[in-house]
LUMBA-911225 format. One record per atom (N, C-alpha, C): residue number from 1; residue in one letter; atom name; x, y, z. Coordinates in Angstrom, 3 decimals. Last residue first. Layout:
<recs>
(rec NUM, "A", "CA", (X, Y, Z))
...
</recs>
This chain:
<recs>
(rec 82, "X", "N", (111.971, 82.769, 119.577))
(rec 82, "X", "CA", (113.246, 82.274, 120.471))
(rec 82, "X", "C", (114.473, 81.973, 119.802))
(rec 81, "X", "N", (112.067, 86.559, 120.204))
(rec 81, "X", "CA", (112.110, 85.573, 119.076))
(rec 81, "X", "C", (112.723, 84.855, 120.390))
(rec 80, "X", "N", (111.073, 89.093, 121.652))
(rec 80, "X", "CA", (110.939, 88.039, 122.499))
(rec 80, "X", "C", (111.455, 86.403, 121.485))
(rec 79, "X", "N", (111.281, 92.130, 121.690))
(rec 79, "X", "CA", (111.607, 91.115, 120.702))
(rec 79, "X", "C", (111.764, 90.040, 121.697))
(rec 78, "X", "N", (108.841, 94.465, 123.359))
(rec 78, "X", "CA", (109.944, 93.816, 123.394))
(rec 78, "X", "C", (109.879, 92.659, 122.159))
(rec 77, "X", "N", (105.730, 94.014, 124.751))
(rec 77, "X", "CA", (106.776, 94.349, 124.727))
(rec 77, "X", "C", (107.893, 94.359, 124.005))
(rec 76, "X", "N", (103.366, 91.338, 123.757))
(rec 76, "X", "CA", (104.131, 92.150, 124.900))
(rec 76, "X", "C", (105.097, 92.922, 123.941))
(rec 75, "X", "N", (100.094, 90.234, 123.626))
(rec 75, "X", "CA", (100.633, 91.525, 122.832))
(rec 75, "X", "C", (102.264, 91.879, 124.175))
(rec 74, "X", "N", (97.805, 87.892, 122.209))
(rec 74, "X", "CA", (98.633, 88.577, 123.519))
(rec 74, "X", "C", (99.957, 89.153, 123.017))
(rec 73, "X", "N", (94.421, 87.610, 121.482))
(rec 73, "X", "CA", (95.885, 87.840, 120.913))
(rec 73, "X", "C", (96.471, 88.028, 122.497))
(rec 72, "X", "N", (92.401, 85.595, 119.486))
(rec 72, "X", "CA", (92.957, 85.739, 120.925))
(rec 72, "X", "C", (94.074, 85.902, 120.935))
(rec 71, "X", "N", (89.371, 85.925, 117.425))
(rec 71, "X", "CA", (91.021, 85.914, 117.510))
(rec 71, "X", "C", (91.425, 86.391, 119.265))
(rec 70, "X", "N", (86.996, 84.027, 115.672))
(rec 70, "X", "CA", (87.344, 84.592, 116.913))
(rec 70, "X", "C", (89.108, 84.588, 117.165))
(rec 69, "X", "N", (84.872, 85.041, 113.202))
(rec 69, "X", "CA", (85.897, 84.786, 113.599))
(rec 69, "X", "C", (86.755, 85.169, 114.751))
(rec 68, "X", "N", (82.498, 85.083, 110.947))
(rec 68, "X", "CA", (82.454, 85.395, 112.334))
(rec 68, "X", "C", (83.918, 84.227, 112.147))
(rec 67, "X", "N", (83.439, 85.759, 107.835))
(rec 67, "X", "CA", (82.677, 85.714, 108.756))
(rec 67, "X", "C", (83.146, 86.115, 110.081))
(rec 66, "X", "N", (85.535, 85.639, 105.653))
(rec 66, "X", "CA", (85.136, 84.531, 106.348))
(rec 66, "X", "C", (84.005, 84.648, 107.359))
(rec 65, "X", "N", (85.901, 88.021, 104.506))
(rec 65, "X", "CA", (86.039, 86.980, 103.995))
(rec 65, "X", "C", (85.478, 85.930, 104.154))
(rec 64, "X", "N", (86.307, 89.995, 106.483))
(rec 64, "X", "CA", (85.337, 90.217, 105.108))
(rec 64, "X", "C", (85.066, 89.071, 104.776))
(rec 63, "X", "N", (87.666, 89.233, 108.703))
(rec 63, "X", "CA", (86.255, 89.239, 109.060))
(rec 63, "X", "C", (85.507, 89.455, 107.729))
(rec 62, "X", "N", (90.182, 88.930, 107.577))
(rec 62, "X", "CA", (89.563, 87.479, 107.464))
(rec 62, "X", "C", (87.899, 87.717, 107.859))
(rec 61, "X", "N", (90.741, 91.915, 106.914))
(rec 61, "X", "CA", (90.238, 90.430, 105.367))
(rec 61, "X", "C", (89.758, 89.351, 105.887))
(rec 60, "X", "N", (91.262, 92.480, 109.363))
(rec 60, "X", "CA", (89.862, 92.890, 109.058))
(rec 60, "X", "C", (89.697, 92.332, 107.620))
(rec 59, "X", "N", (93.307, 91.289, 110.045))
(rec 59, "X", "CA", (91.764, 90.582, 110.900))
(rec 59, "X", "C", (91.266, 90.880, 109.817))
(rec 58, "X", "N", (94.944, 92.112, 108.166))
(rec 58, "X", "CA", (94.435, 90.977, 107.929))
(rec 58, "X", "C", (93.702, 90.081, 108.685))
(rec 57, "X", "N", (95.091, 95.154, 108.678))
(rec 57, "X", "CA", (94.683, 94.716, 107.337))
(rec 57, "X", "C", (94.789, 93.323, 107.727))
(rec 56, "X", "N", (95.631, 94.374, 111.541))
(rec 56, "X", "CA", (94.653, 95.468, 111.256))
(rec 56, "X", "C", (94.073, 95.024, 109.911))
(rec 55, "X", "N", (98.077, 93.375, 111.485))
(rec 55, "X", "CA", (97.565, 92.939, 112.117))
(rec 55, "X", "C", (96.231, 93.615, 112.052))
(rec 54, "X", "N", (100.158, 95.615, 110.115))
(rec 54, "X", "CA", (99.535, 94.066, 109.719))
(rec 54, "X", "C", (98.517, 93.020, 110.075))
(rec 53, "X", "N", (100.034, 97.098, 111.898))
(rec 53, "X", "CA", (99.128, 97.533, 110.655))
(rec 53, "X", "C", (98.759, 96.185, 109.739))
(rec 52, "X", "N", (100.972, 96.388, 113.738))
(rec 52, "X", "CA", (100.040, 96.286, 114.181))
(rec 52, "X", "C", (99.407, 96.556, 113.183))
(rec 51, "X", "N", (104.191, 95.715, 112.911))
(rec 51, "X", "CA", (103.011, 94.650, 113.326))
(rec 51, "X", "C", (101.849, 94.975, 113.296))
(rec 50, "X", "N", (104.381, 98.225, 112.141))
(rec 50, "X", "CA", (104.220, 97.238, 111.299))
(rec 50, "X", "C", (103.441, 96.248, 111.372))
(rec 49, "X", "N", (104.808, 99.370, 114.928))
(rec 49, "X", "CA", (103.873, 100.143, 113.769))
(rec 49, "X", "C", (103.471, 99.422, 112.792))
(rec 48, "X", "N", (106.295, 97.870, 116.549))
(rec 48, "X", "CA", (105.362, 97.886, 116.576))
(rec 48, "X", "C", (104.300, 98.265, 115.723))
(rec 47, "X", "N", (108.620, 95.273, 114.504))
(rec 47, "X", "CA", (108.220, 96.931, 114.540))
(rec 47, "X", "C", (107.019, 97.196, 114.807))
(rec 46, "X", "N", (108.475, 92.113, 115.715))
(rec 46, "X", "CA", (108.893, 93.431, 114.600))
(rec 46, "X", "C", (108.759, 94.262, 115.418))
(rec 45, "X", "N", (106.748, 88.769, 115.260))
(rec 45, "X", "CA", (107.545, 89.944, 115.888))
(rec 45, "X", "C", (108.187, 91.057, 114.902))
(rec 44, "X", "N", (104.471, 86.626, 116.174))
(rec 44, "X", "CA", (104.458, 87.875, 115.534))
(rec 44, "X", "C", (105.623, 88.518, 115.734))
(rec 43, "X", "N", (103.105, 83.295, 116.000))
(rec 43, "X", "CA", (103.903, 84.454, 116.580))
(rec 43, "X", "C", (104.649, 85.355, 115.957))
(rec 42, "X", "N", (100.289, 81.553, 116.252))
(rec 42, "X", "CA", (101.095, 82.113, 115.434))
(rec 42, "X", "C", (101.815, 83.205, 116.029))
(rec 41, "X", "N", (99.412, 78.290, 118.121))
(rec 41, "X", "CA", (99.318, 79.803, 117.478))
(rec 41, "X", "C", (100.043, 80.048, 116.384))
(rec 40, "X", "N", (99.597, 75.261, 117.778))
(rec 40, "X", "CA", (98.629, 76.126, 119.139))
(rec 40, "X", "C", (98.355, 77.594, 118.356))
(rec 39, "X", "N", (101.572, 74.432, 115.991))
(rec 39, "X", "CA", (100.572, 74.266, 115.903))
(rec 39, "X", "C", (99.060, 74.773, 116.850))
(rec 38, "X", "N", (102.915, 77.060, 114.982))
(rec 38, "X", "CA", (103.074, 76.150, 115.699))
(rec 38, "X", "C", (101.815, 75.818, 115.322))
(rec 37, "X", "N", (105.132, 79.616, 113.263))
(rec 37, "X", "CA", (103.794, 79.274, 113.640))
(rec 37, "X", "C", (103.865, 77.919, 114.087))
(rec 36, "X", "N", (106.334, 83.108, 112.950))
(rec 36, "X", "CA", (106.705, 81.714, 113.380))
(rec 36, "X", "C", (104.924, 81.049, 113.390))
(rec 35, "X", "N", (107.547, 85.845, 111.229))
(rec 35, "X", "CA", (106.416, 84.710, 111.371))
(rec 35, "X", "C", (106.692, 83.843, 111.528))
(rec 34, "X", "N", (108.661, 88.744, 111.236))
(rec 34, "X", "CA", (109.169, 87.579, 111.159))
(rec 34, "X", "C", (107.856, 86.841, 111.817))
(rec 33, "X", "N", (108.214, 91.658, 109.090))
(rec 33, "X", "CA", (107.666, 90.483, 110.218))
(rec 33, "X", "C", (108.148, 89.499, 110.387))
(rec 32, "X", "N", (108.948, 92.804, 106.746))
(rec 32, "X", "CA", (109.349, 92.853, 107.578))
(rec 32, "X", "C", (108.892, 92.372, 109.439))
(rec 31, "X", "N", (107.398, 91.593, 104.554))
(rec 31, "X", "CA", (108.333, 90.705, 104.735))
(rec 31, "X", "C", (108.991, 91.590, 105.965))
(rec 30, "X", "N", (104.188, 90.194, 104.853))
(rec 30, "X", "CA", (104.749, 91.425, 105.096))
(rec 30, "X", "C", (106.280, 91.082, 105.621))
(rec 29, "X", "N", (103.097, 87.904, 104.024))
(rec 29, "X", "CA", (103.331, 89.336, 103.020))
(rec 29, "X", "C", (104.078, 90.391, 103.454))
(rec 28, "X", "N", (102.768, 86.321, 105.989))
(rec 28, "X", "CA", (103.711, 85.995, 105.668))
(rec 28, "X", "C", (104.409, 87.053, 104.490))
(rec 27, "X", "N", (99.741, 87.318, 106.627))
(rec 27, "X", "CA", (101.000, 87.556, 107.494))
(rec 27, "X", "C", (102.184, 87.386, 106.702))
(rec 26, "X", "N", (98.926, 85.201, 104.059))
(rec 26, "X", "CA", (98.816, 86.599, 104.355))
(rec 26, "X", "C", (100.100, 87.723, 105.578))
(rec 25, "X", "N", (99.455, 83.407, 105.830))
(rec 25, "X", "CA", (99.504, 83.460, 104.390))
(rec 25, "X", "C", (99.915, 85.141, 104.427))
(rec 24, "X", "N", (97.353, 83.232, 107.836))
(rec 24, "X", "CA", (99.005, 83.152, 107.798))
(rec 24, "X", "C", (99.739, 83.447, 106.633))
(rec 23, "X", "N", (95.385, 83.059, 106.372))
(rec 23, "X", "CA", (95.552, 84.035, 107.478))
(rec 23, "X", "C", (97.048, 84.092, 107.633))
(rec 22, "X", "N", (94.747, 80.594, 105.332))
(rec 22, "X", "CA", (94.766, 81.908, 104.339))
(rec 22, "X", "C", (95.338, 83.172, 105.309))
(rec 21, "X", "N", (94.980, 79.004, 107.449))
(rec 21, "X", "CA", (95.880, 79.241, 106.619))
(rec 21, "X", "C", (95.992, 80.537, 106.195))
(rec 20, "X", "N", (92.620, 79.407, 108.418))
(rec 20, "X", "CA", (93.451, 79.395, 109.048))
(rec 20, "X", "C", (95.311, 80.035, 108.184))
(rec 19, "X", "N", (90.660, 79.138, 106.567))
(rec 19, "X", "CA", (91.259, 80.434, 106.872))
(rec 19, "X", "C", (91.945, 80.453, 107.803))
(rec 18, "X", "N", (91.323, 76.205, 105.942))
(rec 18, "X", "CA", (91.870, 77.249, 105.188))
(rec 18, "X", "C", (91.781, 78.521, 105.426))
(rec 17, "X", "N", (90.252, 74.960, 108.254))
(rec 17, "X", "CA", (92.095, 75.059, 108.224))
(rec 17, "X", "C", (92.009, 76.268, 107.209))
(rec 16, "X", "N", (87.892, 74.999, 109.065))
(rec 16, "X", "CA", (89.008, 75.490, 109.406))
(rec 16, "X", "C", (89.925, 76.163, 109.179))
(rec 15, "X", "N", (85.079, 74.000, 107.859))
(rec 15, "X", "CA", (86.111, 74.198, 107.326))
(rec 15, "X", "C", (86.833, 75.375, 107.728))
(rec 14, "X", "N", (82.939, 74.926, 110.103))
(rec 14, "X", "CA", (83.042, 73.447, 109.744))
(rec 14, "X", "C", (84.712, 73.406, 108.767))
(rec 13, "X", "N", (83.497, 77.907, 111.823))
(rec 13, "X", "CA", (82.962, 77.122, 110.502))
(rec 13, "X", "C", (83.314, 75.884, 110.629))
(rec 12, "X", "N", (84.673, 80.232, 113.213))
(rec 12, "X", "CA", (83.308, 79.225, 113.791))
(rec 12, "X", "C", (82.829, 79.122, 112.169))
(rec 11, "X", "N", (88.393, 80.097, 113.584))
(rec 11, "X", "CA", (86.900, 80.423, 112.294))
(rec 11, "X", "C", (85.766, 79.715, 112.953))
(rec 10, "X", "N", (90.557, 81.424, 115.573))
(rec 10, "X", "CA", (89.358, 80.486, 115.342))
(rec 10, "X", "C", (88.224, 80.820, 114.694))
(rec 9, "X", "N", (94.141, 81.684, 115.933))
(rec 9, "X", "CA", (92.708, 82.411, 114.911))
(rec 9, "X", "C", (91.587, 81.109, 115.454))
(rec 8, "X", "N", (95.942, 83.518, 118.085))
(rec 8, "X", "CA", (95.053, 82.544, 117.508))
(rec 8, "X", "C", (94.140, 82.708, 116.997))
(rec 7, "X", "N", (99.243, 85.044, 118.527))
(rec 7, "X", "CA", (97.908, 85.127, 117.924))
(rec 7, "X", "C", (97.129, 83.374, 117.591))
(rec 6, "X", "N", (101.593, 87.272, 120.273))
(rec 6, "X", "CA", (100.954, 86.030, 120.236))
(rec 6, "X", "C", (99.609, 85.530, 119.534))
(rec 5, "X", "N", (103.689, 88.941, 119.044))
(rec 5, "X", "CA", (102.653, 88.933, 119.494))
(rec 5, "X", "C", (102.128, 87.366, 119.313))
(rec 4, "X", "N", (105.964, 91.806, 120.539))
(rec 4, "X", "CA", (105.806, 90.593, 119.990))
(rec 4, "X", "C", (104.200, 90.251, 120.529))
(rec 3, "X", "N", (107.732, 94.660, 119.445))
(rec 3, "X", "CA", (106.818, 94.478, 119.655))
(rec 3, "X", "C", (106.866, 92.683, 119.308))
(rec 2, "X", "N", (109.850, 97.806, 119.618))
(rec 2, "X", "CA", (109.441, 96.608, 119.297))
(rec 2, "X", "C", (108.754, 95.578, 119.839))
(rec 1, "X", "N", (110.129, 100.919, 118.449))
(rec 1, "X", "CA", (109.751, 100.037, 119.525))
(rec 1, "X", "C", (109.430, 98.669, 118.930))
</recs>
């Protein structure tokens, strides 16, 4: 099954960008994901099982890492690449 996802990260810190980054970064490890990113989000697509394990191991590094961090995902269906 395949799966797309919509993701925003927000670090409640004064310095942003780098777990912003470091977050994408990371995503970018798993080479069967294809990773798009904009400047609003980051978009996810694949193999639901993949995505979501990816998505599992690298909330839960940015909550070790960084703290309090707020993520707003939206999750459909389907390969939606544009």
């Amino acid at each position: 099954m395949k799966l797309s996802v919509e993701i925003s990260k927000y670090p409640l810190a004064e310095d942003y960008i780098g777990p912003i980054k470091g977050f994408i970064e990371q995503l970018n490890d798993y080479p069967d994901i294809k990773v798009i990113t904009n400047t609003m989000s980051t978009q996810l697509f694949g193999d639901y099982d993949q995505v979501m394990q990816a998505l599992q191991h690298c909330i839960k590094s940015s909550f070790s890492q960084y703290g309090k961090v707020i993520f707003v995902c939206k999750f459909i269906h389907g390969d939606l690449q544009p």
